[in-house]
C-alpha positions in Angstrom: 4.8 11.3 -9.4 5.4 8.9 -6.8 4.2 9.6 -3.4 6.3 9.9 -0.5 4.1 9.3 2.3 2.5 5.9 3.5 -1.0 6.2 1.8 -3.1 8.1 -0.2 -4.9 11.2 0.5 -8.5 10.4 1.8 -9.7 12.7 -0.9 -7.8 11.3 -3.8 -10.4 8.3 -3.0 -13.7 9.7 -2.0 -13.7 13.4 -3.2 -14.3 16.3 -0.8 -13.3 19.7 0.0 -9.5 19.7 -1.1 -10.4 17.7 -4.0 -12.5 20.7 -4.8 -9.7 23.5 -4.1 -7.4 21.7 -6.3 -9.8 21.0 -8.9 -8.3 24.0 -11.3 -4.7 22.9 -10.5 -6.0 19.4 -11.9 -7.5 20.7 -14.9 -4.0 22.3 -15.8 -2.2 18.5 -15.4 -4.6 17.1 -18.0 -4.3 19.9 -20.2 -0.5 19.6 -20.2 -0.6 15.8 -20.9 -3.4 15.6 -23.5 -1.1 18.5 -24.8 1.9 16.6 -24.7 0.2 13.0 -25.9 -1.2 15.0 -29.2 2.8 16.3 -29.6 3.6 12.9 -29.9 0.6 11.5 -32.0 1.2 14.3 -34.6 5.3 14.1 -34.5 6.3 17.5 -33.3 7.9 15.0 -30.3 9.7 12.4 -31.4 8.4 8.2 -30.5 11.0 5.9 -30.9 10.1 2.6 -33.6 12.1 -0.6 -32.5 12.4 -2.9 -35.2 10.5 -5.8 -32.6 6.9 -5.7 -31.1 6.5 -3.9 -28.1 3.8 -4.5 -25.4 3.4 -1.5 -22.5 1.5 -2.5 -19.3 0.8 0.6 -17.2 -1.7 2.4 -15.1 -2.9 5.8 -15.0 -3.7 5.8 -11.2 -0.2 6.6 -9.3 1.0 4.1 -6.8 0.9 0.2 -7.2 -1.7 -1.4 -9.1 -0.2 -5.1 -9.3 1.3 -4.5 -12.9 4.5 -6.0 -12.4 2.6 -9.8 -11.3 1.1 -9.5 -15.1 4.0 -8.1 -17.4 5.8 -12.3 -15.7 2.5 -13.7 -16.9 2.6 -12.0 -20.4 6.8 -13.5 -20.6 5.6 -16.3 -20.0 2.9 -16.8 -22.6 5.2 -15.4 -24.9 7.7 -17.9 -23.9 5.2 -20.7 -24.6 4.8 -19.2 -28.0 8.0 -19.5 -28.8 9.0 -16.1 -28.9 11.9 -14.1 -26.7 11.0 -11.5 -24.4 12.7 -8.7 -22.7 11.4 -6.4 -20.2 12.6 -2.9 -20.1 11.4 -0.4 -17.1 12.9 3.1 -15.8 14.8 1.9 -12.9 13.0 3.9 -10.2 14.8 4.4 -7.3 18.3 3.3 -8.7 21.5 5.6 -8.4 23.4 4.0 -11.1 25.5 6.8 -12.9 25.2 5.7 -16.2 22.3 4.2 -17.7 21.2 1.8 -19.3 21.9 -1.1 -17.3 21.1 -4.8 -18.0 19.9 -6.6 -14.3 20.6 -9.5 -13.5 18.8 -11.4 -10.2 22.3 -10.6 -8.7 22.5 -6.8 -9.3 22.3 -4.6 -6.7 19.1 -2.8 -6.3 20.1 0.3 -4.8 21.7 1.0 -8.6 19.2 -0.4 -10.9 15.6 -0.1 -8.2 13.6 -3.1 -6.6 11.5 -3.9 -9.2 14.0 -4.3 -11.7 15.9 -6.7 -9.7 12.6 -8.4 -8.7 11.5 -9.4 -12.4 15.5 -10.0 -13.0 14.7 -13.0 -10.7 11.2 -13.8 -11.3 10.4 -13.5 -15.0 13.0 -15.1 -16.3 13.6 -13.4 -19.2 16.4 -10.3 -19.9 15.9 -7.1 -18.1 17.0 -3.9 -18.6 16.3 -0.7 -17.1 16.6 3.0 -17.7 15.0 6.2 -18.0 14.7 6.0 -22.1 13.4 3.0 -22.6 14.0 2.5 -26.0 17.9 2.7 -25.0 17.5 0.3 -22.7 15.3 -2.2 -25.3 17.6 -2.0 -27.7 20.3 -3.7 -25.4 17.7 -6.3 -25.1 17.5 -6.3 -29.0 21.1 -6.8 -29.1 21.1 -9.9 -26.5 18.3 -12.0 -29.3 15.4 -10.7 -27.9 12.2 -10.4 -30.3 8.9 -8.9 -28.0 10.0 -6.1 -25.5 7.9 -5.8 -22.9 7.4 -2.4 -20.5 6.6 -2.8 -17.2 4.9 1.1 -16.7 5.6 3.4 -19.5 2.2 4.1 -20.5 2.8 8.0 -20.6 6.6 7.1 -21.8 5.5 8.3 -25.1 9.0 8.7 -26.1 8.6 4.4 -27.5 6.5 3.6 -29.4 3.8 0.7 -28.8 1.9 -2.0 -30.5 -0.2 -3.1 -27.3 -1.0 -0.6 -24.7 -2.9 -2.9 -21.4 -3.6 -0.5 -18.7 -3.9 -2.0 -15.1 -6.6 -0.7 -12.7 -7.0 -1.7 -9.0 -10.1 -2.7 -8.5 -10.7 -1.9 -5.3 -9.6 1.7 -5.8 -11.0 2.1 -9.5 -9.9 5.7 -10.2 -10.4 7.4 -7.1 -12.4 10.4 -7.5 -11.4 10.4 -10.9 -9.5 13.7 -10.9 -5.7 14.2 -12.2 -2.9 15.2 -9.8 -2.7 17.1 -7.2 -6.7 17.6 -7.1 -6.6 13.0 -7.4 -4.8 10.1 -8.3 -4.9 10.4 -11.8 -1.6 10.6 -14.0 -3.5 10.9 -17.2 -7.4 12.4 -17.7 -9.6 8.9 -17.1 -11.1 8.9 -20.7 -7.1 7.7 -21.7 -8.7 4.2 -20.8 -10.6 4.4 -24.0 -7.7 4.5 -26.0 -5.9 1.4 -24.7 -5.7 -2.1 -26.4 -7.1 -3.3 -23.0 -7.9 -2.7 -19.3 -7.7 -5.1 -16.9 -8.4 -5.1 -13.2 -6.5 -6.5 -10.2 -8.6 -8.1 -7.1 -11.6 -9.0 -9.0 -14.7 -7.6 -11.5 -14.8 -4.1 -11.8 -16.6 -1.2 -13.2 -14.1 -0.1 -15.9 -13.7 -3.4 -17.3 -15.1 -7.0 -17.8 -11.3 -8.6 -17.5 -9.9 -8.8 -14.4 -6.6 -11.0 -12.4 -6.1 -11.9 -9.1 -2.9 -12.3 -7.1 -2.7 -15.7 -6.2 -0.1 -16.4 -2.8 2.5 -19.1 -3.1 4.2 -20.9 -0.5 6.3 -18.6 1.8 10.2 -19.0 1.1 12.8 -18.2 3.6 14.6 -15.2 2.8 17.9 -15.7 5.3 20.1 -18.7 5.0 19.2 -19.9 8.5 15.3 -19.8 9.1 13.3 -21.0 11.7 10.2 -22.9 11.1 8.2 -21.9 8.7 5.1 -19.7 10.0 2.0 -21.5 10.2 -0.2 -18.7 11.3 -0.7 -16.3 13.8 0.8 -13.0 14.7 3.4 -11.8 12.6 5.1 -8.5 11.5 3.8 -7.8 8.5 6.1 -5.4 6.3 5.5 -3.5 3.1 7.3 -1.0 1.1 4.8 -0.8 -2.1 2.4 1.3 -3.5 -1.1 -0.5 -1.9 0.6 -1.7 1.2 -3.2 -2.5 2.6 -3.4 -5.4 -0.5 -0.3 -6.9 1.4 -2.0 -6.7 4.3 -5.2 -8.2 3.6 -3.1 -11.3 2.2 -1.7 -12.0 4.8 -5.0 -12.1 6.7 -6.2 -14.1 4.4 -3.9 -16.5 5.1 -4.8 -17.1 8.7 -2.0 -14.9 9.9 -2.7 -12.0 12.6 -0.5 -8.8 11.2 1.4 -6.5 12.5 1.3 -4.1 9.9 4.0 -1.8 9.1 3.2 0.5 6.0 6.4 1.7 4.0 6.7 4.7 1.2 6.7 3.0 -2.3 10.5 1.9 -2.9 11.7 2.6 0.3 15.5 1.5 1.2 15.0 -0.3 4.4 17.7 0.8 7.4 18.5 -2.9 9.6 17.2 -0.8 12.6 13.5 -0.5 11.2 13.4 -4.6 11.0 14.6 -4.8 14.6 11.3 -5.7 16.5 11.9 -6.2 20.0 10.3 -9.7 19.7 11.1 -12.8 17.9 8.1 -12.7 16.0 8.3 -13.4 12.3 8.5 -10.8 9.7 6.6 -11.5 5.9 7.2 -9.3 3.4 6.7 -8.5 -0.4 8.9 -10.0 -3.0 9.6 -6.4 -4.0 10.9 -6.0 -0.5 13.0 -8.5 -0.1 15.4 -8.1 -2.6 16.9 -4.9 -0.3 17.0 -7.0 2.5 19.7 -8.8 3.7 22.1 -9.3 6.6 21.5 -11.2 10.0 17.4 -9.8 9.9 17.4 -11.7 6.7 17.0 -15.1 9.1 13.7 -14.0 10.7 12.4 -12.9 7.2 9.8 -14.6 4.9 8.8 -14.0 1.6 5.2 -14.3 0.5 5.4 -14.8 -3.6 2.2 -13.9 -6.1 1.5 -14.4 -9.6 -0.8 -12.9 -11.6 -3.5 -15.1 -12.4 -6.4 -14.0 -15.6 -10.0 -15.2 -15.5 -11.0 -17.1 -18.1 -12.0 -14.0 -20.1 -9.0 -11.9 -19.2 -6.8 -14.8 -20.7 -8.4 -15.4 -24.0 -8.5 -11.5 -24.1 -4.3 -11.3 -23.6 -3.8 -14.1 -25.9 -6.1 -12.4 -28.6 -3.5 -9.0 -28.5 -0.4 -11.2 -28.6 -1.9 -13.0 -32.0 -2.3 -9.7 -32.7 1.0 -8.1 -32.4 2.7 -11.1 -33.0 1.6 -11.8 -36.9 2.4 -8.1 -37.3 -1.8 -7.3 -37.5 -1.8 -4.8 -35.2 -1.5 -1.1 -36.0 1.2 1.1 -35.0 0.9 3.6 -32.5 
């Protein structure tokens, strides 16, 4: 599910009466997927075996939990383990009439979706995306790559895993902890048991000991003719993600004043909703910026991230890709 509106429901965090009314309507979404999950564990539905490793990073809580920051830091480590990664996602958002596609940093993301033309430019590694996954993989498979990685696919039981790392905000945790509508929950919270890891993003957190934090790089001009680059002080701050606040708060961060201008997840920005009648700057997402362009282009900055593990968190990745690597790890 991916929500159309600009944030969550108050009561998907902090409970309450509608939580309550839609508790039963809950119950029957983690019925059905524990349902459907033990389908595909016993092999009344079909998983897909590719003949490589393949390493899912997903979430359970809908919306944007900072996965796509870690799945470039796991292609990388591969990368400096000599091995040749591929990232495969679903393409959300993307129109293309056939799939699957292979993206390149050039593709156009109203075909293939934002984030797929995002890691086409940041990861560095082949990317391919489409609604079966293992179709798309296997066009990886086919260009020399020896690891696929999936950027979301955790319920995408339809490939089958060696590594499942389950990303959690930590800010948010699980939300009242109740599945869809009645919460935020794709899959019944105790699915965090059964994952190779869980990792949080911003910091400690209940659920987990391991944690990241999305670290800001210099901002890069996304137009061909910028103006100085901002230094501070009131900007228009744009986002079109799933936790436009963590934008947001970035930016603060930063010594900036926002603007803030909250977007639905994947929206297709219109030229109109980037005219501000001022010439103040406007920052924006990565994720953003690649469906951007045109003469607002020059007024636009991009603010980069990368995913960077505690000390704990790192050793704890490294440990699974031994794992999977040498072959050690079991099936699922």
């Amino acid at each position: 599910m991916k929500l159309q509106r600009r944030q969550l429901p108050a009561f998907w965090l902090r409970g309450g009466l509608p939580a309550l009314l839609l508790a039963p309507l809950g119950w029957l979404m983690a019925g059905a997927v524990l349902l459907r999950r033990q389908l595909y564990r016993s092999g009344l539905l079909r998983s897909e075996r590719l003949p490589v490793p393949v390493i899912v990073v997903g979430n359970i809580f809908v919306g944007g939990t900072g996965k796509t920051p870690l799945v470039i830091w796991l292609c990388q480590r591969l990368q400096a383990k000599g091995r040749r990664p591929g990232v495969v996602l679903r393409g959300y958002g993307g129109r293309a009439e056939s799939w699957p596609q292979r993206v390149t940093a050039d593709s156009d993301p109203d075909l293939v979706g934002d984030e797929a033309v995002l890691l086409a430019r940041q990861a560095g590694v082949p990317v391919a995306a489409g609604p079966r996954r293992a179709e798309a993989a296997r066009l990886l498979i086919e260009a020399g790559c020896d690891v696929i990685v999936s950027d979301d696919g955790l319920q995408h039981y339809a490939l089958a895993r060696d590594v499942e790392i389950a990303v959690i905000d930590a800010g948010r945790g699980l939300g009242n902890g109740r599945c869809l509508p009645a919460g935020p929950l794709r899959e019944p919270r105790r699915r965090l048991k059964s994952v190779d890891l869980v990792i949080a993003n911003g910091g400690p957190s209940a659920w987990t000991p391991y944690c990241f934090r999305l670290v800001s790089e210099p901002l890069q001009p996304l137009g061909a003719n910028p103006g100085p680059t901002p230094a501070g002080g009131r900007v228009h701050a744009v986002a079109g993600i799933g936790n436009p606040q963590r934008f947001f708060d970035q930016v603060r961060r930063l010594g900036f004043q926002p603007i803030e201008h909250p977007f639905p997840d994947h929206h297709r920005f219109r030229p109109e909703e980037l005219a501000f009648d001022d010439d103040l700057p406007i920052l924006m997402t990565s994720k953003d910026a690649v469906k951007v362009s045109g003469a607002i282009a020059d007024r636009c900055w991009v603010l980069p991230v990368r995913a960077e593990p505690d000390a704990a968190a790192s050793n704890a990745l490294d440990a699974l890709l031994v794992r999977v690597l040498e072959g050690a790890h079991e099936s699922r």
